[in-house]
C-alpha positions in Angstrom: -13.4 51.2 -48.9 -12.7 48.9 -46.4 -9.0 48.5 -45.8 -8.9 44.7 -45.2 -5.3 44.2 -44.7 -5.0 46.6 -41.5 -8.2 44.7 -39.9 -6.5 41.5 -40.7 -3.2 42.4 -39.0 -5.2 43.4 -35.7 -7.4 40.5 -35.8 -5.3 38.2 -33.7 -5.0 40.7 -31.1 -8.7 41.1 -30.7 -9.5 37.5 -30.5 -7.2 37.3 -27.9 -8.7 40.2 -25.7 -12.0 38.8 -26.5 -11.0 35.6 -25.0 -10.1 37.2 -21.8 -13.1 39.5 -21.8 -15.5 36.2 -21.9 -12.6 34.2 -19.3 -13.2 37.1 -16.8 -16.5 37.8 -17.1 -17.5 34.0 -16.6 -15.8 33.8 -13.6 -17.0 36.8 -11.9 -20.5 35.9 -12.8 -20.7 32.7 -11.4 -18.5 30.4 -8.7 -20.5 27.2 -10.0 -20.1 24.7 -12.8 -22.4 24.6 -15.5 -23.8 21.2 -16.7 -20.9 20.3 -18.8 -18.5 21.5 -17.1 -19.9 19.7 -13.9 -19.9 16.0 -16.2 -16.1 16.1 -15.4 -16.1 16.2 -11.6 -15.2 12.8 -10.9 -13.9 11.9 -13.8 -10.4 13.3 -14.4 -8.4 10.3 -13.9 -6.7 9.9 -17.1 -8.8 7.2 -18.0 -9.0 5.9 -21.8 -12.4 5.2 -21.4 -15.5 7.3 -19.3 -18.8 6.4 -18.7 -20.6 9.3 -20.6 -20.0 8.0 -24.1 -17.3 10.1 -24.6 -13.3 9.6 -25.9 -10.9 11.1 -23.2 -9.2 14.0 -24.3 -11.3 16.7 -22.7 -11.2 15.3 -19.6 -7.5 15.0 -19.8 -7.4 18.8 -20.4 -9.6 19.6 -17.8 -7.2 17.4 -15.5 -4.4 19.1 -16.6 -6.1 22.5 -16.4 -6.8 21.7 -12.3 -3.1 20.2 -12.2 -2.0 24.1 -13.3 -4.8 25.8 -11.3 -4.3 24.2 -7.8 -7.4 22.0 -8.3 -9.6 25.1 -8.6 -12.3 23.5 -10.4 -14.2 26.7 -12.0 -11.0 28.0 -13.3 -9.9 25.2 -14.5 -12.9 24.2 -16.4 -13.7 27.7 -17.9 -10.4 28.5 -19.4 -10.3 24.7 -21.4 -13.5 26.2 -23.0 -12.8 29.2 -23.4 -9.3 29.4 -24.7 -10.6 26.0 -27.2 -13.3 28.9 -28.3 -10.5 31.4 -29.1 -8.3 28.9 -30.8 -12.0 28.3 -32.9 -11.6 31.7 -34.1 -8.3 31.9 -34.6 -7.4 29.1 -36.8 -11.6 30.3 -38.5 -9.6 33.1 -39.3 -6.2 32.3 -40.0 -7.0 29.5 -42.2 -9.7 31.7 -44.9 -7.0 33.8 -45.0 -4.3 31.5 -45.8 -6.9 30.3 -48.5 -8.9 33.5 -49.8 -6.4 36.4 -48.3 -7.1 39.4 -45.5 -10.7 39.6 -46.8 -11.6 36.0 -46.0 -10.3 36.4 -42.9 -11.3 38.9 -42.2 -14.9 37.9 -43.0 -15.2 34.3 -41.3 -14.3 35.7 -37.9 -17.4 37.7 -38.9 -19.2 35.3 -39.8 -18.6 33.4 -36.8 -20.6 36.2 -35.1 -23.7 35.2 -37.3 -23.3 31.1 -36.1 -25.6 31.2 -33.0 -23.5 27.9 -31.4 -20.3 29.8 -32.0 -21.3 33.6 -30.4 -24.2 32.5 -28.0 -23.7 28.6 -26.9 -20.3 28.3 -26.8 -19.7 31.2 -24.1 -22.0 29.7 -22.0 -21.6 25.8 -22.3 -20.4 23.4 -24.2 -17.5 20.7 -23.8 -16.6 18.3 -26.3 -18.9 20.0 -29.1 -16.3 23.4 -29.1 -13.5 20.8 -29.2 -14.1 18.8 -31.8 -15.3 22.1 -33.8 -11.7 23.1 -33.2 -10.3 19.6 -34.5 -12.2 19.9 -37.5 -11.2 23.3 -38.2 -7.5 22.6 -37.1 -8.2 19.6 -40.1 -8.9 22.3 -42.6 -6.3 24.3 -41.2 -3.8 21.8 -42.2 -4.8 21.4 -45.5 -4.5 24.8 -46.1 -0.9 24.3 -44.7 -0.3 21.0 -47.6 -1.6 23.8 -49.7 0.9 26.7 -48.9 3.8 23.9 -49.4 4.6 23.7 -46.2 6.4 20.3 -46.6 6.3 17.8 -43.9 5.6 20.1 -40.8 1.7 20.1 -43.1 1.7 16.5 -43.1 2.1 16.4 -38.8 -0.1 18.9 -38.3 -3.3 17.6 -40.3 -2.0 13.6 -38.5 -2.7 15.6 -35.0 -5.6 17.6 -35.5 -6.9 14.4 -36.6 -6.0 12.6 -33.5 -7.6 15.1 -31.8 -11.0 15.1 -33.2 -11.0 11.1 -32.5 -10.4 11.8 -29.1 -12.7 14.7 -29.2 -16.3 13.2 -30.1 -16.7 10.0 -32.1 -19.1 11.9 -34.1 -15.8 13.6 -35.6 -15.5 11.0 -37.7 -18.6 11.7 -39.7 -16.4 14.7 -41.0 -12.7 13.2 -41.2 -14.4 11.1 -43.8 -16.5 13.1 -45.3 -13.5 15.5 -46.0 -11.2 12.6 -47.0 -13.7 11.1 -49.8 -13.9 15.5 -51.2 -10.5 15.5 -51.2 -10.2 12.1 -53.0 -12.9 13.3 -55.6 -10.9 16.2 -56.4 -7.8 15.4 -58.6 -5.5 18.3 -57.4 -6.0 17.9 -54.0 -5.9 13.4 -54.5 -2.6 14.5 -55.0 -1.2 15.8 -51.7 -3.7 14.1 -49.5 -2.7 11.0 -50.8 0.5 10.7 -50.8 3.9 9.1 -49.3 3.8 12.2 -46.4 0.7 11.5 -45.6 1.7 8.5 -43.7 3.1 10.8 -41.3 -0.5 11.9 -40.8 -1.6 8.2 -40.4 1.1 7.0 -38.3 0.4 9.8 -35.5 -3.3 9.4 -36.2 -2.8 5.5 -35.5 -0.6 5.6 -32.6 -3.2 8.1 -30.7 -6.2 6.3 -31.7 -4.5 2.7 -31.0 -5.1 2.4 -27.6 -8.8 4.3 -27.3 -9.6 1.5 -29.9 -8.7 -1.0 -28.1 -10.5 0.3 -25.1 -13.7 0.8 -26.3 -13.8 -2.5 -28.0 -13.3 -4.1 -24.3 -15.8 -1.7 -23.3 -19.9 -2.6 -23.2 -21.0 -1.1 -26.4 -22.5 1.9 -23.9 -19.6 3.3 -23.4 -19.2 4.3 -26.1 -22.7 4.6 -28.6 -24.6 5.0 -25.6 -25.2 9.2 -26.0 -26.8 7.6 -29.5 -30.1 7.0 -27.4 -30.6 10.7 -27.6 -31.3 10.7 -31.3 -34.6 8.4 -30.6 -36.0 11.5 -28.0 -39.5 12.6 -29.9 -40.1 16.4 -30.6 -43.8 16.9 -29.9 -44.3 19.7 -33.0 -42.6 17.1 -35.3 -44.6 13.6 -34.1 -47.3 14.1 -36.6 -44.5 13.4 -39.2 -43.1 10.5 -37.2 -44.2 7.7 -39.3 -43.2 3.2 -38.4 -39.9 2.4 -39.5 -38.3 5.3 -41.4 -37.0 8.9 -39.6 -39.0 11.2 -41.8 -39.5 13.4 -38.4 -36.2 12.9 -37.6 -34.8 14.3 -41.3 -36.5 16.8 -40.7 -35.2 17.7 -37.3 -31.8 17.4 -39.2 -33.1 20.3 -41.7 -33.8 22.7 -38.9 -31.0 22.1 -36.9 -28.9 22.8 -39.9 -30.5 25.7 -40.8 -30.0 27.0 -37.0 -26.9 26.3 -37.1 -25.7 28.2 -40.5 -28.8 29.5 -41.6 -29.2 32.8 -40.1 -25.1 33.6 -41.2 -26.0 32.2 -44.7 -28.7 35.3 -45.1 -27.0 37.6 -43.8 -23.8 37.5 -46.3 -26.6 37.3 -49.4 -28.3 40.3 -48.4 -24.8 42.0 -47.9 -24.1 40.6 -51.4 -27.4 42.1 -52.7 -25.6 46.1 -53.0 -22.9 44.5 -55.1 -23.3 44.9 -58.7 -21.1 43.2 -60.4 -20.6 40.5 -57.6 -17.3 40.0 -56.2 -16.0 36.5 -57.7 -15.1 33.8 -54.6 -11.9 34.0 -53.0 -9.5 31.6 -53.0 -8.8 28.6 -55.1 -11.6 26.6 -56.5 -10.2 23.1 -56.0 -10.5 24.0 -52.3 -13.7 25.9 -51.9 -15.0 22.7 -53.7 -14.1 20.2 -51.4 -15.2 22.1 -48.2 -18.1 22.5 -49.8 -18.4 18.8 -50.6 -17.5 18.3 -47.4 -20.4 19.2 -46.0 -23.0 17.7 -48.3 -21.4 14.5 -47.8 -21.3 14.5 -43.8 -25.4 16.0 -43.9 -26.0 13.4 -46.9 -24.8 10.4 -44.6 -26.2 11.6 -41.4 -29.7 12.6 -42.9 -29.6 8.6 -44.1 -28.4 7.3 -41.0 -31.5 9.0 -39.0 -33.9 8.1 -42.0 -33.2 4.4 -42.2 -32.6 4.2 -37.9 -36.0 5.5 -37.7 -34.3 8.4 -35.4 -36.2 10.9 -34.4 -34.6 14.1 -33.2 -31.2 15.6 -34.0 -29.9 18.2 -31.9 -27.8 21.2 -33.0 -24.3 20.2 -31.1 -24.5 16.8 -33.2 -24.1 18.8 -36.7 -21.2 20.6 -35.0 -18.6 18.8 -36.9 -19.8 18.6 -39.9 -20.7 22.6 -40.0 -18.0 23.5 -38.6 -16.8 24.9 -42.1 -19.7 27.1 -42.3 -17.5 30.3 -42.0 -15.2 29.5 -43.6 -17.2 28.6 -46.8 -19.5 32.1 -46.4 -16.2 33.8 -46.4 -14.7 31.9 -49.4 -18.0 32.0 -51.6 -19.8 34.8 -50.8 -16.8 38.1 -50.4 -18.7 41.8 -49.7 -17.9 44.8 -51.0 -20.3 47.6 -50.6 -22.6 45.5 -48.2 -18.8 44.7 -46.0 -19.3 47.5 -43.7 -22.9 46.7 -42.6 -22.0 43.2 -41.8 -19.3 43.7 -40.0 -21.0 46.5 -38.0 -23.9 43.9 -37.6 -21.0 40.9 -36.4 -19.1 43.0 -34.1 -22.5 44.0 -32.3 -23.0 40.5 -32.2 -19.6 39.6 -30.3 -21.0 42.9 -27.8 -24.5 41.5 -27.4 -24.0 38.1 -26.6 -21.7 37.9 -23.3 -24.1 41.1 -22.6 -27.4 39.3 -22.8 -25.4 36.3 -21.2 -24.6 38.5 -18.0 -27.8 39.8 -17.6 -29.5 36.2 -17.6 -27.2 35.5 -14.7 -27.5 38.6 -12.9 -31.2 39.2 -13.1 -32.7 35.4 -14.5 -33.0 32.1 -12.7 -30.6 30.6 -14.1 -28.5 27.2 -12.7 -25.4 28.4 -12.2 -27.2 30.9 -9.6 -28.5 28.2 -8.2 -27.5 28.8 -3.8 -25.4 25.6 -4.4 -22.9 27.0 -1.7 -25.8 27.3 1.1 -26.8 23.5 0.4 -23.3 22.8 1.1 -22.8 24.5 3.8 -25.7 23.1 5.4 -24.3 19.8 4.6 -21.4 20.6 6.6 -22.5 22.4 9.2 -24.6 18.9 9.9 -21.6 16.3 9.6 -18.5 17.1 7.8 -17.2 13.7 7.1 -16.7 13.3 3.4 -19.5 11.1 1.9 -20.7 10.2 -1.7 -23.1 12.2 -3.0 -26.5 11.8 -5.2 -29.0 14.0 -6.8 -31.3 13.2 -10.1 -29.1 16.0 -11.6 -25.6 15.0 -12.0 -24.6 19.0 -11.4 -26.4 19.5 -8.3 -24.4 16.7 -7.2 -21.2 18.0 -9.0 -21.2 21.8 -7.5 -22.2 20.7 -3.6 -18.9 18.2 -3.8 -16.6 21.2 -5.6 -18.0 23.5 -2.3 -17.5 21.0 -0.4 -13.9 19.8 -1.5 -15.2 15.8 -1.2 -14.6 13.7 -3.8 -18.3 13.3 -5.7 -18.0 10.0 -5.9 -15.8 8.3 -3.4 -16.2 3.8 -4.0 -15.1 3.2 -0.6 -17.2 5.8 1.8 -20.1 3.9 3.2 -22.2 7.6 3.7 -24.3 9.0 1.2 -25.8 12.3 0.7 -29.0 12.6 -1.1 -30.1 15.7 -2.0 -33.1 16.8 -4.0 -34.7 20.2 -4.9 -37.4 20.9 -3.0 -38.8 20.8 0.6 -41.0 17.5 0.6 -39.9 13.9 1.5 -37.5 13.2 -1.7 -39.6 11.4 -4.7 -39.4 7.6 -5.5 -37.1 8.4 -8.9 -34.8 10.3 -6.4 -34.8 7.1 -3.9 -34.2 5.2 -6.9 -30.6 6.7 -6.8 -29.6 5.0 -3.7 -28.5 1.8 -3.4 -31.1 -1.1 -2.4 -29.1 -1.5 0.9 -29.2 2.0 2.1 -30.4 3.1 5.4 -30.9 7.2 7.1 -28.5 7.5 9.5 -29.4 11.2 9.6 -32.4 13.4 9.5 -34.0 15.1 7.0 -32.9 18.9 6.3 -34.2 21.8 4.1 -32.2 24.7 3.2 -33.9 27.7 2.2 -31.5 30.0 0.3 -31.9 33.5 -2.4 -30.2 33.0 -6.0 -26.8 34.1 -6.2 -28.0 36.9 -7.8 -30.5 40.2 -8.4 -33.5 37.9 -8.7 -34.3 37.4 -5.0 -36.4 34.4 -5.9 -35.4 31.4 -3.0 -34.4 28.1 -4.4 -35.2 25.3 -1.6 -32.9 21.7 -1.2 -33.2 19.0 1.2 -30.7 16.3 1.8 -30.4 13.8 3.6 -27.4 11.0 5.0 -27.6 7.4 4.4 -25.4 4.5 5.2 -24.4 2.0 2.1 -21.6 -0.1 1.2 -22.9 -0.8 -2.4 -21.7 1.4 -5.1 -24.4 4.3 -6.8 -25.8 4.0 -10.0 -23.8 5.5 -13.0 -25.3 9.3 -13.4 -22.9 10.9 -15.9 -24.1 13.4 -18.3 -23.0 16.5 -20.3 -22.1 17.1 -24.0 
């Protein structure tokens, strides 16, 4: 038998060596920025608003992050995400146990092993999707604080991991209300959600949200709906279901995106159920298991009709973050192992082994981006005039690493030199002239930098760049998710 209780106990110590296991292993794989952390180069000015569609907070804690690490912006970046990943499966765990005991902790940090955009994604990439999985965990987490009887200290904490999922990713709020109208149907739970102490809760909800609200509703409607554009992108194997007016290809988009997202985790703990005769009964309370539960039905129910009736088309994984983010928790609560509990955990911890294992050898052997000879390109750059200059690529992180090498600002209003650079060796394409401005003129000549992958692949990536003169701003090119 399994001895729950002592794997419980040493749980937060692994998390926390895991966490710097994936923290040193990202930085000596790679000195470059991956596409989201690269969105934040130029953008860490404690704004309320940014240009990519996005409230502020992660950029805030990147800012602070390069405040702490000396404006190193690879360290800074990778230990926001990382460390929000560990705090993921700490308060996974800590929070099934408070509700279901050791075992249910136990088995949702296992079952986070089975969630492919916990254990695969999420060391490699990722921004605002791992922190506003966190915020919605951190929610949970707080009601199983109110729970507990924790008093008012409950009350704050549910009012800041709140605020923090607002200022996470709007799409948060697709699961703050979801879980609001599951606890309101439930009558045990109506009762402590909905109450005088939870105007603590509202109050610091409010007075963070207060003045992002009041900036985005200055703001062109862009700013901040602007990433919804994405949901109207057409996936070729579903078009012949894309029919005028309704998202019937988009539902079903929705369907497999939820089913990668949970689905694989959701098999594995039934066949681990399958050697248990009679069934272990769910952990935890029922009043709780049945509003997490309701909290997800609700957030897919409203979702799948917004993309119906929007006639939307595609729905990427990262979007049901939020609303999924209970999926191991819920495994944990409903579906407890007994005899089939060694297996899966064998099967999870080789999970947590495997995936920063395949993700090393990708970088070390593949072609991927963040091998990319970005330091040759600047060099090059340098070596040719080093006065600072604004810099711009049809890929917002090409642009982003050559300014980190090069210590410039990326994208500096008042500089009247531009660098464009392109991938490639050929005269740049119209699309990449399309990124300068109309009055821009070469003041320098055309150069091509040959350079190997930072790596074991030997393959050699080619750039060109070349300066312009302009005193008219360049067009917006932020990106990330």
């Amino acid at each position: 038998m399994i001895n729950w209780t002592y794997l419980a106990r040493r749980i937060p110590l692994a998390i926390l060596c895991y966490t710097l296991a994936l923290i040193a292993l990202r930085l000596a794989l790679s000195p470059f920025l991956d596409i989201d952390e690269a969105q934040f180069v130029g953008l860490v000015d404690f704004s309320w608003i940014y240009g990519n569609s996005h409230p502020p907070l992660y950029n805030w804690l990147v800012r602070v992050a390069l405040e702490l690490t000396g404006w190193n912006w690879l360290v800074a970046t990778v230990l926001v995400r990382l460390c929000l990943l560990g705090l993921y499966h700490w308060l996974s765990f800590d929070t099934a146990r408070r509700l279901g005991g050791d075992r249910a902790g136990v088995l949702a940090l296992a079952a986070s092993a089975l969630l492919p955009q916990i254990v695969w994604m999420s060391i490699q990439t990722t921004a605002h999707t791992l922190l506003v999985i966190v915020a919605s965990i951190g929610t949970i987490h707080a009601l199983a604080l109110i729970r507990s009887g924790r008093g008012y200290s409950a009350y704050v904490w549910l009012g800041i991991w709140a605020a923090i999922g607002g200022l996470a990713k709007y799409n948060f709020f697709m699961f703050l209300f979801s879980f609001l109208i599951a606890c309101a149907l439930n009558r045990a739970i109506r009762r402590q959600i909905f109450c005088k102490p939870a105007l603590i809760s509202l109050g610091i909800f409010i007075l963070a949200m207060a003045p992002v609200a009041w900036a985005s509703l200055n703001a062109p409607l862009a700013a901040t709906a602007g990433r919804m554009a994405k949901l109207n992108h057409l996936i070729p194997m579903l078009q012949p279901f894309d029919i005028p007016w309704f998202g019937v290809d988009g539902l079903l988009s929705l369907f497999i995106s939820t089913f990668l997202w949970s689905g694989p985790a959701l098999v594995i703990f039934l066949i681990g159920r399958l050697q248990d005769a009679p069934k272990p009964v769910p952990d935890g309370d029922t009043d709780v298991r049945k509003v997490l539960f309701r909290t997800v039905v609700l957030g897919l129910t409203a979702f799948g009709l917004i993309v119906f009736f929007a006639d939307y088309h595609s729905v990427a994984e990262r979007y049901m973050a939020p609303i999924l983010a209970p999926t191991a928790i819920l495994l944990a609560l409903y579906f407890p192992q007994k005899h089939g509990a060694r297996n899966l955990l064998i099967i999870s911890a080789g999970f947590y082994v495997l995936a920063p294992l395949a993700f090393a050898i990708v970088l070390l052997f593949g072609d991927d981006r963040l091998s990319i000879p970005f330091d040759a390109v600047a060099n090059a750059i340098r070596a040719q005039n080093a006065a600072p200059a604004r810099l711009a690529s049809k890929r917002q992180d090409d642009a982003a690493n050559i300014a980190v090498q090069l210590h410039w600002p990326p994208a500096n209003g008042k500089a009247d030199d531009i660098v464009l650079v392109w991938e490639g060796g050929d005269a740049p394409d119209k699309e990449a002239l399309e990124l300068l401005p109309l009055d821009a003129t070469a003041t320098g000549p055309m150069t091509r930098v040959d350079s190997p992958m930072r790596n074991f692949n030997g393959q050699i990536r080619t750039f060109s760049f070349q300066r312009y003169s302009s005193r008219l701003p360049l067009p917006d090119q932020s990106t990330g998710g």
